[in-house]
Backbone bond lengths (Angstrom), bond angles and torsions (degrees), N, CA, C in turn:
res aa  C-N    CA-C-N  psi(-1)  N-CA   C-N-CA  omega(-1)  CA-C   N-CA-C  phi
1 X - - - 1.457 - - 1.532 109.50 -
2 X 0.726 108.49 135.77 1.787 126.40 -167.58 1.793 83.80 -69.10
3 X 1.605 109.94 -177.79 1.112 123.33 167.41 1.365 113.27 -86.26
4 X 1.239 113.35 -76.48 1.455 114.70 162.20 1.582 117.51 -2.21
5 X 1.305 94.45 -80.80 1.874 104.72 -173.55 1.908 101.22 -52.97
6 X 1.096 107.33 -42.14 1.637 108.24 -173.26 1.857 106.12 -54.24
7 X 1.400 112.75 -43.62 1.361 107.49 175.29 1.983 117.95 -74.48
8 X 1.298 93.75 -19.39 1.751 96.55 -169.04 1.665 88.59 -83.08
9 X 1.077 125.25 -33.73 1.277 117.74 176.76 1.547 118.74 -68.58
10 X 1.176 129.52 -41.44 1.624 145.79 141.90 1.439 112.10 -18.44
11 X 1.505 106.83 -67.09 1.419 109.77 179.32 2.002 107.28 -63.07
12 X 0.945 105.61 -47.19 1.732 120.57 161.04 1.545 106.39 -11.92
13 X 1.231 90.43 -70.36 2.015 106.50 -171.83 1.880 100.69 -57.81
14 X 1.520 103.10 -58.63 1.371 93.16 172.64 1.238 135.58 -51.46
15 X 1.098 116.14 -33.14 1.732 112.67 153.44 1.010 140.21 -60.09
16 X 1.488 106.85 -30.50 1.107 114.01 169.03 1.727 124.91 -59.04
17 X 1.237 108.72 -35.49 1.389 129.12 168.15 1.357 94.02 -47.86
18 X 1.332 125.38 -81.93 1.346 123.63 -166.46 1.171 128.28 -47.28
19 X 1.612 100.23 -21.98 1.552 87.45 -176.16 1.811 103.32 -89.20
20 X 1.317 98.78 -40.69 1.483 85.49 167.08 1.628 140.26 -45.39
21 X 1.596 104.12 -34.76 1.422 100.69 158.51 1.410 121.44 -81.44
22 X 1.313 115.59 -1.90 1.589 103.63 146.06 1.310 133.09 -85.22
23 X 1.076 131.61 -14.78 1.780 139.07 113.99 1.508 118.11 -5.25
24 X 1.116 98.14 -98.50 1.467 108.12 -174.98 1.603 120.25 -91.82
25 X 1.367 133.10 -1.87 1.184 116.88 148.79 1.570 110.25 109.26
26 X 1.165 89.46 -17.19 1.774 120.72 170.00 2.007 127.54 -75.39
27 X 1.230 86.74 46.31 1.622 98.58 175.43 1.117 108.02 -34.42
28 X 1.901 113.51 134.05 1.359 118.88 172.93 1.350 102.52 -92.31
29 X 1.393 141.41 150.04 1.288 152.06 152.41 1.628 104.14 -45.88
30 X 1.599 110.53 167.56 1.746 109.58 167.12 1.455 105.27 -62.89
31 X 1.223 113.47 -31.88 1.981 93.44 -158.06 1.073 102.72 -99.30
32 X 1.650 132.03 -2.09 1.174 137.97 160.61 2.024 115.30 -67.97
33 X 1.135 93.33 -21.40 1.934 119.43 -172.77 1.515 94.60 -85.49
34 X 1.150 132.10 -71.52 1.467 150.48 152.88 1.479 106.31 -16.09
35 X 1.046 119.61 -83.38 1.249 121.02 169.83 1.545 133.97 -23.67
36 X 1.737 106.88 -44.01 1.533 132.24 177.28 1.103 90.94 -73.16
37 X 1.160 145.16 -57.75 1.227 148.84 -169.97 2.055 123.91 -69.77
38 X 1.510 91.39 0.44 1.668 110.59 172.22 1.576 97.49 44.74
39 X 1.647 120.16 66.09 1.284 119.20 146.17 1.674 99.86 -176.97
40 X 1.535 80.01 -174.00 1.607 88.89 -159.84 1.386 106.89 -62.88
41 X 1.457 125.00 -164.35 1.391 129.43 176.95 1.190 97.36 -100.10
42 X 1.752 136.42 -37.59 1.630 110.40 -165.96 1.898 101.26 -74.57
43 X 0.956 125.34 0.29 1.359 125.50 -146.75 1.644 81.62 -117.06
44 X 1.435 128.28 -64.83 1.319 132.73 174.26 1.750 104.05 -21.69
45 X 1.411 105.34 -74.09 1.539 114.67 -154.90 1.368 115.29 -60.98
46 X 1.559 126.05 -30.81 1.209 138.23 114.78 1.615 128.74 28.67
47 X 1.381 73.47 -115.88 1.453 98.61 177.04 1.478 112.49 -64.26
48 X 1.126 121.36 -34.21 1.562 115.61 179.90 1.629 110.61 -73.69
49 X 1.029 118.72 -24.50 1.902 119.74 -176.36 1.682 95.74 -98.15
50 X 1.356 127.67 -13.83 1.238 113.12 167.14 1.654 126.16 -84.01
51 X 1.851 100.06 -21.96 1.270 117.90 152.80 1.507 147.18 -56.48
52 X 1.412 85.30 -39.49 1.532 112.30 -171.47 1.397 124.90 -119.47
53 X 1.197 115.74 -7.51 1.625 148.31 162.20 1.748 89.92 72.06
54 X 1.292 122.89 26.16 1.799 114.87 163.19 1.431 106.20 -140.91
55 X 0.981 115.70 163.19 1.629 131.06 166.05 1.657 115.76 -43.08
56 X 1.500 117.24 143.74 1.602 92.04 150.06 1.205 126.19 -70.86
57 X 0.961 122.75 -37.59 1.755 123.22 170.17 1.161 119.12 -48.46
58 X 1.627 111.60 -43.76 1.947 99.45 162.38 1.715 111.54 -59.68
59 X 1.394 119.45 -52.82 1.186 90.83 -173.55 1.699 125.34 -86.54
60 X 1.082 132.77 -4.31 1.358 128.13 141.80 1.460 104.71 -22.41
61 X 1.508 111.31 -72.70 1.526 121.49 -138.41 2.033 87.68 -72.44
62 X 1.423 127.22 -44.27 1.249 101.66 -160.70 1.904 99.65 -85.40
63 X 1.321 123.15 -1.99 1.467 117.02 169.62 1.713 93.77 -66.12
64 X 1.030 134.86 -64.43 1.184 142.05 -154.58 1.857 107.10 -48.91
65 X 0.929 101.92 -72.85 1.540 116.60 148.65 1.324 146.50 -61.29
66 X 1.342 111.41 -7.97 1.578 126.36 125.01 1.248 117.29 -53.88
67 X 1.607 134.27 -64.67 1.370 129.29 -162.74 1.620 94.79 -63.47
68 X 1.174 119.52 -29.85 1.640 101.19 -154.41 1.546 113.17 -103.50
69 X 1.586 111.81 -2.57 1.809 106.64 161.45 1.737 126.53 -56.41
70 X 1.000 124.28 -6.52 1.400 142.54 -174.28 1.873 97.78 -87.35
71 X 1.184 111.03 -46.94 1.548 125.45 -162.97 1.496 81.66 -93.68
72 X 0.954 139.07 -25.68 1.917 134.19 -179.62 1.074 98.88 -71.69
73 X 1.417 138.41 -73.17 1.467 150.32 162.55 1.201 119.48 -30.59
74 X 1.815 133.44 -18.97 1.333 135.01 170.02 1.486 123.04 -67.89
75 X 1.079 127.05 -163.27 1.417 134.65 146.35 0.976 144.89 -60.99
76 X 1.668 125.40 -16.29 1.221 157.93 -178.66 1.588 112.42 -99.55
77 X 1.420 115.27 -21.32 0.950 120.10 173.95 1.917 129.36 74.33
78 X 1.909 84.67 -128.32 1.846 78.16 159.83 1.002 146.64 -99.06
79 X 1.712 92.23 -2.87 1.691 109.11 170.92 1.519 106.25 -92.26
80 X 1.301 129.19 -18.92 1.458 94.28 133.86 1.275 167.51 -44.11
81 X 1.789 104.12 -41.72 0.956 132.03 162.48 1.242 116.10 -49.41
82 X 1.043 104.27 -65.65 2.072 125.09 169.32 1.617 99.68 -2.28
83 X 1.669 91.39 -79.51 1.578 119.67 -151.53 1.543 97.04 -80.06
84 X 1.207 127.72 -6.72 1.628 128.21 172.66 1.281 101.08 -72.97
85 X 1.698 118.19 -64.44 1.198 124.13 -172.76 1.286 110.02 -90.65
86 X 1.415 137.28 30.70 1.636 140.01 163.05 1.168 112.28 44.20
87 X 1.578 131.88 32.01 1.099 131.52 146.52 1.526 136.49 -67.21
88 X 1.347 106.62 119.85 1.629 105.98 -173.53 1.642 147.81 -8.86
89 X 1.959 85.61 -46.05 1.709 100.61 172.00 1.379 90.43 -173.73
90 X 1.815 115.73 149.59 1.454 124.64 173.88 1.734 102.97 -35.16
91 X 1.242 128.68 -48.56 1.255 109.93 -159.89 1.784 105.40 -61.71
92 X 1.524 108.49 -37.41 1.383 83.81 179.67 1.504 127.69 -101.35
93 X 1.108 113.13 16.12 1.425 125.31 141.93 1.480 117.45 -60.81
94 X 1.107 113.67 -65.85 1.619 108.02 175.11 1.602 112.02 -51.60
95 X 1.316 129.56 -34.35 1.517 118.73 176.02 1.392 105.66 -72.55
96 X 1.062 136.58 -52.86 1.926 146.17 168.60 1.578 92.91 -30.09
97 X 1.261 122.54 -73.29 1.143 126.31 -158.22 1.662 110.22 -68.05
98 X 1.423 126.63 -59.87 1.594 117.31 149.15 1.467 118.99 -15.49
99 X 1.117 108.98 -85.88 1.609 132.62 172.33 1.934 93.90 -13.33
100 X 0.687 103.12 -68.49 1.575 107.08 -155.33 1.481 89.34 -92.39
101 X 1.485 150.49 -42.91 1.298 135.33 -169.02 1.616 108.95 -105.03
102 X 1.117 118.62 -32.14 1.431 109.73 176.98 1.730 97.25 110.03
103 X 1.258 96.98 -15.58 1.943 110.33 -158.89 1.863 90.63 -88.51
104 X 1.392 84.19 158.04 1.928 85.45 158.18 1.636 95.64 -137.87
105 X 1.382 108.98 164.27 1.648 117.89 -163.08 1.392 97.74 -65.27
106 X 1.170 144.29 -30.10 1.365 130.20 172.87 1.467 123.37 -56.71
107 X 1.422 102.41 -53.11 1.875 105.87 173.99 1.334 100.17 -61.56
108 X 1.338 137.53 -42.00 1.492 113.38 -173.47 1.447 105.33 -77.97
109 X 1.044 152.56 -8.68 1.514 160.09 -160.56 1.961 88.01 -75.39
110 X 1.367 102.42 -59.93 1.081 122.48 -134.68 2.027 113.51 -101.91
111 X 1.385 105.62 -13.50 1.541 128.90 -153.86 2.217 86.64 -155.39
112 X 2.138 93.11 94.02 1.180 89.19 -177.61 1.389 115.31 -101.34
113 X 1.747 104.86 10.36 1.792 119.13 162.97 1.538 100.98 -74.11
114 X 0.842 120.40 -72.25 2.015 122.41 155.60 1.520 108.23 -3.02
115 X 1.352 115.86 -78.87 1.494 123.04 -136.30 2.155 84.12 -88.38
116 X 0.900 124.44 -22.08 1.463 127.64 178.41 1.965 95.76 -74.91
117 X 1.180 85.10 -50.25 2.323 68.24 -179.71 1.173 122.47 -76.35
118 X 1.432 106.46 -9.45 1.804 106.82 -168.16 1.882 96.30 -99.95
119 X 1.294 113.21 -22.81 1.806 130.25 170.87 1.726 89.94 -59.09
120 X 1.612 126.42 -65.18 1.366 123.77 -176.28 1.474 126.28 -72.09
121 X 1.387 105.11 -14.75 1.310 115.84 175.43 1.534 109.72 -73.54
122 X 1.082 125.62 -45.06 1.733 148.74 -176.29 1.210 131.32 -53.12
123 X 1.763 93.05 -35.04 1.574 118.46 -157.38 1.927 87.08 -113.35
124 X 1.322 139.70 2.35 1.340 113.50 147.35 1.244 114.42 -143.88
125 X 1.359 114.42 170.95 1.709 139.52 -152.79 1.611 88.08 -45.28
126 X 1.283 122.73 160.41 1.483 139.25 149.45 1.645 116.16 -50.31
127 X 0.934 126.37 140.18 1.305 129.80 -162.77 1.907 107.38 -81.06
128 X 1.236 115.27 3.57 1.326 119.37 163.17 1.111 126.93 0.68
129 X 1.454 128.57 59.11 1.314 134.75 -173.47 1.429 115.46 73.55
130 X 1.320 126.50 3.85 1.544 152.34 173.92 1.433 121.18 95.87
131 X 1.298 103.95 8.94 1.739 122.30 -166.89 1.567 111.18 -57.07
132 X 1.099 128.78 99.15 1.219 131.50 164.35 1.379 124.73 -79.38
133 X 1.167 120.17 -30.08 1.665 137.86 162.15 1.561 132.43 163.13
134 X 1.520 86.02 174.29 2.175 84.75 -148.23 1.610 85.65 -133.28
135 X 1.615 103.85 128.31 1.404 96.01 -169.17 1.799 96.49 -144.58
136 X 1.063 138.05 122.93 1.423 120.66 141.89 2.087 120.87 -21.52
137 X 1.402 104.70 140.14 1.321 83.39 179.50 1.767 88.36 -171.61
138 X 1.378 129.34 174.15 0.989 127.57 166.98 0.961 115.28 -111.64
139 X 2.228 111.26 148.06 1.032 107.01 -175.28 1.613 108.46 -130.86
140 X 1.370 117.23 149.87 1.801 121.48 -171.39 1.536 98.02 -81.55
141 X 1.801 111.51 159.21 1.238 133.53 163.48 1.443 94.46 -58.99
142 X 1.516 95.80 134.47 1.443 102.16 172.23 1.739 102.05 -139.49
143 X 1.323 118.06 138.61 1.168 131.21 166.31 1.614 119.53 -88.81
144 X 1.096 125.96 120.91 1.331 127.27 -163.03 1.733 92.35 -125.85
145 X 1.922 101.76 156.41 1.210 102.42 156.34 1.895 106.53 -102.80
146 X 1.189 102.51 -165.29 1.808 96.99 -174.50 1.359 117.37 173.79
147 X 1.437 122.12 142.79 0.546 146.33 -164.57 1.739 154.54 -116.95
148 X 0.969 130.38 27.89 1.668 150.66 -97.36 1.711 82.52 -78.35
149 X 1.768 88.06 152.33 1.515 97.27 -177.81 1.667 87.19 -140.98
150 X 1.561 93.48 153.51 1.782 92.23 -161.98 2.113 94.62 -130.94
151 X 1.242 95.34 119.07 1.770 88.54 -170.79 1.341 127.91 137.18
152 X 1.452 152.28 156.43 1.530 139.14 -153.85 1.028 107.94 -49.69
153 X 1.864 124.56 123.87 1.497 127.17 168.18 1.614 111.09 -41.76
154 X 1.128 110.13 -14.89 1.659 108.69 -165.80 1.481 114.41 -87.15
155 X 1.900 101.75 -3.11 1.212 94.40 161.75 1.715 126.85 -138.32
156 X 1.490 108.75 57.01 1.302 148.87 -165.23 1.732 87.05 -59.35
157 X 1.392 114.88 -61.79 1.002 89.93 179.48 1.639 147.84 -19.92
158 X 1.216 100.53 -63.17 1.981 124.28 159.33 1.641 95.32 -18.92
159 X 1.334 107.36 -85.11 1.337 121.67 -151.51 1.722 95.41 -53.33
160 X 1.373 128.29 -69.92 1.612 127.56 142.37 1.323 121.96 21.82
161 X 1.468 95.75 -74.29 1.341 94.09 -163.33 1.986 100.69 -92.63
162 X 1.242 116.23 -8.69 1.467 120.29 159.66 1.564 116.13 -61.89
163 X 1.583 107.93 -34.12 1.195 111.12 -162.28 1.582 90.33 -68.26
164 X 1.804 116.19 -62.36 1.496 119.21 -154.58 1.707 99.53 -55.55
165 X 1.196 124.41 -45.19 0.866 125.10 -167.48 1.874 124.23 -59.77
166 X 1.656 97.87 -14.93 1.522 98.73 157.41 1.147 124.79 -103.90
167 X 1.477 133.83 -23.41 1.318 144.03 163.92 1.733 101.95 -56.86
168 X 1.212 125.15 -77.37 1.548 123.80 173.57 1.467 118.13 -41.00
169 X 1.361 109.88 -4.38 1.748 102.67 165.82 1.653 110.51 -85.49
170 X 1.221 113.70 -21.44 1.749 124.63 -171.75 1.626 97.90 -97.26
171 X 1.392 114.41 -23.93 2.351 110.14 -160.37 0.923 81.15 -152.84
172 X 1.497 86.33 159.77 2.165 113.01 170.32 1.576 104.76 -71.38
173 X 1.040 96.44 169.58 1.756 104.05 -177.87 1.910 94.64 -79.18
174 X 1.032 116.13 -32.51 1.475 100.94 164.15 1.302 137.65 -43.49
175 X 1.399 111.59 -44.27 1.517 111.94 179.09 1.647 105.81 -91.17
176 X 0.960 122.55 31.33 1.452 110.98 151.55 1.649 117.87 -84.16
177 X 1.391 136.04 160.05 1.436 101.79 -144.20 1.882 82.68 -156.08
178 X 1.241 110.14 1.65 1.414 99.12 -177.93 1.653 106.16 178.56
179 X 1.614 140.83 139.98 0.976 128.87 -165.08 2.012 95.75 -126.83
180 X 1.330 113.85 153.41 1.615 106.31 -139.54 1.513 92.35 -155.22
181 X 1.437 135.41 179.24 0.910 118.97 -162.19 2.046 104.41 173.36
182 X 1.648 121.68 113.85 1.571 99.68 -168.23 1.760 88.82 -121.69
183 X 1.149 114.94 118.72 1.310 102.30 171.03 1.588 121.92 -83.00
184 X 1.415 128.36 132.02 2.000 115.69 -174.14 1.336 98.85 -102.25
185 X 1.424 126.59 -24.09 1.574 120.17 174.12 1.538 126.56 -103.41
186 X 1.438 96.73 161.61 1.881 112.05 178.52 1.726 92.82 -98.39
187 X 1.249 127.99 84.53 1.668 118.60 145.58 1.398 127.20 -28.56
188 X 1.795 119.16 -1.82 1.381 105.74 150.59 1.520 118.69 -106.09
189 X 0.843 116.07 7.46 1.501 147.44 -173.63 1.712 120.38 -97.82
190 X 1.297 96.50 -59.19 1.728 120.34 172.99 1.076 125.31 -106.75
191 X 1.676 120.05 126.27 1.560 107.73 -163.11 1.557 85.06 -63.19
192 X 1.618 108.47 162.07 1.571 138.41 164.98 1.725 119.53 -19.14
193 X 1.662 83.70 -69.90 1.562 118.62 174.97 1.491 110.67 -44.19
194 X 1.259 106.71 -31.87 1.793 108.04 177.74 1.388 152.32 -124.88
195 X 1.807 88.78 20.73 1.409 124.98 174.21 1.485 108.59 -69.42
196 X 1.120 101.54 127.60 1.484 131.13 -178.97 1.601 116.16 -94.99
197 X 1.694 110.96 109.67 1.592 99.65 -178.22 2.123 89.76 -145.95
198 X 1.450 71.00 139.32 1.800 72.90 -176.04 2.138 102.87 -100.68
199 X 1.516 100.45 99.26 1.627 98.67 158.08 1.140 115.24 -46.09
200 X 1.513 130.34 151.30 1.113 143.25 160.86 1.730 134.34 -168.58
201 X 1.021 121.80 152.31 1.752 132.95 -168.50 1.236 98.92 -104.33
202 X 1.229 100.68 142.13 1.825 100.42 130.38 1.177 118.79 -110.33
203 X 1.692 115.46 171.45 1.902 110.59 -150.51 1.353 81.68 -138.22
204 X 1.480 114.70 173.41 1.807 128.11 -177.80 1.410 78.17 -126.82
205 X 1.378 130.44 1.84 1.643 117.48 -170.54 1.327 107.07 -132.58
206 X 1.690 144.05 140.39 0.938 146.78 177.60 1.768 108.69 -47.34
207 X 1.350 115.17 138.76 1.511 128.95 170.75 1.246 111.38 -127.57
208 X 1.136 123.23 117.31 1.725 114.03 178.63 1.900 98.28 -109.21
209 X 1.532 80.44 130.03 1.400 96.12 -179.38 1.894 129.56 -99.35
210 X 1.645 72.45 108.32 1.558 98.49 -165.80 1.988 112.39 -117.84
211 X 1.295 127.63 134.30 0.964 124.81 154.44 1.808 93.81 93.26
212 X 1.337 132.55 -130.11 1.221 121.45 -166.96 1.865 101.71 -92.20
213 X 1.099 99.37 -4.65 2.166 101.66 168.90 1.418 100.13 -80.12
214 X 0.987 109.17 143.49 1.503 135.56 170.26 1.757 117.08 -139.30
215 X 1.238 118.95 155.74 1.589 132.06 170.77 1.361 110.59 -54.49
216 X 0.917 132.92 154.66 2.174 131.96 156.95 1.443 79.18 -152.69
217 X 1.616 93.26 126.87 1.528 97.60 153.81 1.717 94.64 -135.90
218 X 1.820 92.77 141.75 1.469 113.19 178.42 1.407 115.78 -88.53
219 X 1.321 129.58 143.87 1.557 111.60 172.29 1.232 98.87 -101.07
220 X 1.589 112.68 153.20 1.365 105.88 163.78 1.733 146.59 -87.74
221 X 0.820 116.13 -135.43 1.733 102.60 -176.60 1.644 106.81 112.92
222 X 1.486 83.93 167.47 1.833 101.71 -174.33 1.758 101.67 -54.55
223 X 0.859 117.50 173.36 1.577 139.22 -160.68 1.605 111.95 -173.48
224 X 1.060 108.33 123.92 1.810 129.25 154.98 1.997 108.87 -74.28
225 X 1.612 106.73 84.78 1.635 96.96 -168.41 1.467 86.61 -84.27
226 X 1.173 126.25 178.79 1.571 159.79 142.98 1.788 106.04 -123.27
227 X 1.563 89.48 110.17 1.732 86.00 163.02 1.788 115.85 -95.38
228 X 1.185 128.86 120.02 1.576 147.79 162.82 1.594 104.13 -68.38
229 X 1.361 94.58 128.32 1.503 105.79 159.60 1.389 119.53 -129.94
230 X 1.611 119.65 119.93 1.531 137.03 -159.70 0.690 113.06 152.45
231 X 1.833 94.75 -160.35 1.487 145.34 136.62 1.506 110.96 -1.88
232 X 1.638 157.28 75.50 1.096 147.25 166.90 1.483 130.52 -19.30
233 X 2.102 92.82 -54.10 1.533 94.61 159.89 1.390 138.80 -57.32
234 X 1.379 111.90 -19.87 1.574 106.25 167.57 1.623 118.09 -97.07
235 X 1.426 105.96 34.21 1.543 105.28 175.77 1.228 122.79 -51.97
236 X 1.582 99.63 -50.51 1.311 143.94 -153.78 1.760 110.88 -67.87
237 X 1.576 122.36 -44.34 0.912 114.86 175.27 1.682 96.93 -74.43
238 X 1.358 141.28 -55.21 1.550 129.84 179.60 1.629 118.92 6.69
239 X 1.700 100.82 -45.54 2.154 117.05 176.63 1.277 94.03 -37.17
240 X 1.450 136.82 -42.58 1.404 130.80 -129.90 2.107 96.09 -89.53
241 X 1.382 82.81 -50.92 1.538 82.09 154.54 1.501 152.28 -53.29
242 X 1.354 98.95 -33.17 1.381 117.06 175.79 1.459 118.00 -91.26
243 X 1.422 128.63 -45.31 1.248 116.18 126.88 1.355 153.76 -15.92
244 X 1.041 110.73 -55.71 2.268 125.79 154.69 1.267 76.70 -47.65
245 X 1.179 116.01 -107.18 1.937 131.37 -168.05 1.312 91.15 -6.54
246 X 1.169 136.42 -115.15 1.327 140.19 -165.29 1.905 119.46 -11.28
247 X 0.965 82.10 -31.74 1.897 89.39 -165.66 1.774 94.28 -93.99
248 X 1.331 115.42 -39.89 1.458 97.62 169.83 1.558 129.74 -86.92
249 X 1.652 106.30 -0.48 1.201 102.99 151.06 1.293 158.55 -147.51
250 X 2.207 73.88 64.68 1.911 110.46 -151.46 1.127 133.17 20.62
251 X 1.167 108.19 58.83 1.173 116.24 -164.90 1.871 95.18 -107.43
252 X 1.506 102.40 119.66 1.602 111.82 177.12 1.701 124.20 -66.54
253 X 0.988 122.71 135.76 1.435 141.02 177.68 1.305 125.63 -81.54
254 X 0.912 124.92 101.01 1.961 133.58 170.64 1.423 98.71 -26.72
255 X 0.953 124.99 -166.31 1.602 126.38 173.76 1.611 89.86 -146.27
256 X 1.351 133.84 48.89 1.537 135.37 126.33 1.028 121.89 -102.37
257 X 1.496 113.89 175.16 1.433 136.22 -176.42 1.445 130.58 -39.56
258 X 1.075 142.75 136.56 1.553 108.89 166.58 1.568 118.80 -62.36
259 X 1.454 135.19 -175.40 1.379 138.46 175.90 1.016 103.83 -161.97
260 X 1.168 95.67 126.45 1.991 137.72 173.01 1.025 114.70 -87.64
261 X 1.625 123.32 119.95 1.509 124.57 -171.93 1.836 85.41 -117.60
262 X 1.383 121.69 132.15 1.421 131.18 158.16 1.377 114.95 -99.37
263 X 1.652 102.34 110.61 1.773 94.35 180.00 1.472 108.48 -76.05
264 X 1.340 116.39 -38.86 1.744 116.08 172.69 1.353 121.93 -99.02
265 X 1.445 112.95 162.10 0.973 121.32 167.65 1.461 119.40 -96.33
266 X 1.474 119.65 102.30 1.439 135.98 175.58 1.681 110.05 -19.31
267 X 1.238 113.34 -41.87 1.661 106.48 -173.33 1.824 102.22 -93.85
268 X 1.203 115.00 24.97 1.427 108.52 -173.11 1.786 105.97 -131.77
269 X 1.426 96.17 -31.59 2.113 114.31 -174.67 1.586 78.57 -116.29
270 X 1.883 69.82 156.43 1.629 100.42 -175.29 1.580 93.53 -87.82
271 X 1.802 112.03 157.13 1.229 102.23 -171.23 1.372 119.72 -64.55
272 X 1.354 131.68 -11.76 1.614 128.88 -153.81 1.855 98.03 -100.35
273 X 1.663 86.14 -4.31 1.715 78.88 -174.68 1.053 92.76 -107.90
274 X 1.281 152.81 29.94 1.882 140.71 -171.11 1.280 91.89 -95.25
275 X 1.157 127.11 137.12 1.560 137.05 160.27 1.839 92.52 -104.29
276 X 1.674 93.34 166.94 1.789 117.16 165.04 1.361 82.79 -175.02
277 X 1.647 102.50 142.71 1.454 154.43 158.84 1.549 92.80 -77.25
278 X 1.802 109.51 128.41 1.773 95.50 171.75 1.736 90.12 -128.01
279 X 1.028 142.56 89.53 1.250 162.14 168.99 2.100 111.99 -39.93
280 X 1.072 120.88 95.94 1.432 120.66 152.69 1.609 111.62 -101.07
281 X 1.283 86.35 105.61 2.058 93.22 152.60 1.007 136.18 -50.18
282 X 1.477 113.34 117.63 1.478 114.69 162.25 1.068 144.54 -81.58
283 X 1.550 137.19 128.53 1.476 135.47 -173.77 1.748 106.33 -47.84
284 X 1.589 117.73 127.87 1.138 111.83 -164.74 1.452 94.33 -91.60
285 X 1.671 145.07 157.30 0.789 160.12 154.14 1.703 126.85 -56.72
């Protein structure tokens, strides 16, 4: 078992806790969570928000208040709720529940467009830079065509739509087969204006690379992914995460690029639904 996987599995057990005390009603404390997870607490809290891109205390607090919107919506109300989510007394249930929804138990009682977003709001991770999860994983040789675009990541698009626009002179827009992405600069590092990122496809159809297209071929091997969910433009800081990760769990670095896999196409998904894969290589052993 890799290292990596040995801690995601750690954090594993700790959930498991939680979900069981959402079962039975029996909230574990942090160092009781910590514990499931066979390490300390400064090391726990850590590693689990670098995993999970939130706090344990955020997610304690929205399981807790997850289990108990069902018992809000009953007959019993908020002293149901209360005793669902084992909070001391309605008043501080109602601040827990504010705190984290913005809502108080009356507007959701009462406003069931309300009590349906703050139910979906509850039930996933904090939007923490959009991190949905960071996993070791393997990745295949991939041959890409590409395209380098020189200037603020924030407007990738340009280069994008430069890229399709030379590939679709050689293939149908059908056989493009995957949208990809290598960044060479730090934008705190490099003025804006002179960030270097090479667009690129992969094709099911021959591209000969002529004029501003060129070849990229990726090798494959293990990878540290982070999957992003959004905003495209904030892919890019996501590295910062995967990086930490790496260093706390020495885990060695290839000496290439990172790589950006785009499952959608921005002008086709709404922005909150865009996923990207942001891929760092690992030195293979």
């Amino acid at each position: 078992m890799t290292v990596a996987a040995n801690y995601t599995q750690r954090i594993g057990h700790a959930l498991s806790a939680i979900e069981a005390g959402a079962q039975s009603g029996d909230w574990p404390d942090l160092s009781a969570w910590a514990e499931a997870a066979a390490m300390s607490e400064f090391h726990f809290h850590r590693t689990y928000r670098l995993l999970t891109g939130e706090t344990p205390q955020h997610t304690l607090t929205r399981a807790r208040i997850g289990s108990s919107l069902p018992e809000l919506m009953g007959p019993q109300g908020i002293m149901g709720a209360t005793g669902a989510s084992a909070y001391g007394s309605s008043q501080s249930y109602a601040r827990a529940l504010k705190a984290l929804t913005g809502a108080t138990p009356s507007q959701l009682r009462v406003d069931s467009a309300l009590f349906d977003e703050v139910a979906r709001q509850v039930m996933q991770a904090s939007d923490a830079g959009g991190v949905i999860a960071i996993e070791i994983t393997q990745l295949n040789p991939l041959k890409l065509v590409a395209a380098e675009a020189v200037g603020d990541y924030k407007d990738l698009n340009h280069g994008f739509h430069h890229l399709f626009d030379l590939v679709m002179a050689q293939i149908a827009p059908e056989d493009i087969t995957g949208l990809y992405g290598v960044p060479y600069d730090d934008p705190r590092d490099v003025p804006a204006q002179a960030c270097r990122f090479d667009c690129a496809v992969s094709t099911a159809a021959s591209v000969e690379p002529r004029g501003d297209l060129k070849a990229l071929g990726i090798d494959g091997g293990h990878a540290l992914r982070l999957r992003h969910k959004g905003d495209y433009d904030f892919v890019h800081n996501a590295l910062d995460d995967l990086y930490r990760l790496a260093i706390v769990l020495d885990l060695e670095l290839a000496e290439v690029n990172p790589l950006h896999f785009y499952h959608s196409d921005p002008e086709e998904v709404a922005e909150e639904d865009l996923i990207a894969d942001v891929h760092l290589m690992l030195k293979e052993s």
